[in-house]
Steps between C-alpha positions, in 0.01 A plus 500: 500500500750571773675283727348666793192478410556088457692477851176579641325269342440161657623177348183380364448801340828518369430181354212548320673838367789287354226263322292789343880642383531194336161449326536891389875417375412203290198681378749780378713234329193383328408853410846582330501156343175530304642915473251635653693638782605870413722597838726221542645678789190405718647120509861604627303692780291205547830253537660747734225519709437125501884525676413790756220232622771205491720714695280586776357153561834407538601751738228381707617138484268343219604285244352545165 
């Protein structure tokens, strides 16, 4: 996911993009708990995508 592509997005939908990160990023940490996860790189792309979407809601003013 690029930055780009999230500055177009509207707020709402940036919102709902930052909840389904986190549902997907505890549902990694579940999956590498219980060792079922086998590419534990997928949940530092997960975290650092969670921050692209922090960081363009609050270049548009939104508090999160």
């Amino acid at each position: 996911m690029k930055a780009s592509e999230l500055r177009a997005k509207s707020v709402e939908e940036l919102k709902a993009e930052l909840l389904a990160l986190r549902k997907a990023q505890f549902s990694l940490r579940v999956q590498q708990t219980t060792n079922q996860l086998s590419n534990t790189a997928v949940i530092r792309a997960t975290r650092r995508d969670i921050a692209r979407v922090k960081t363009v809601l609050a270049e548009k003013g939104v508090r999160v």
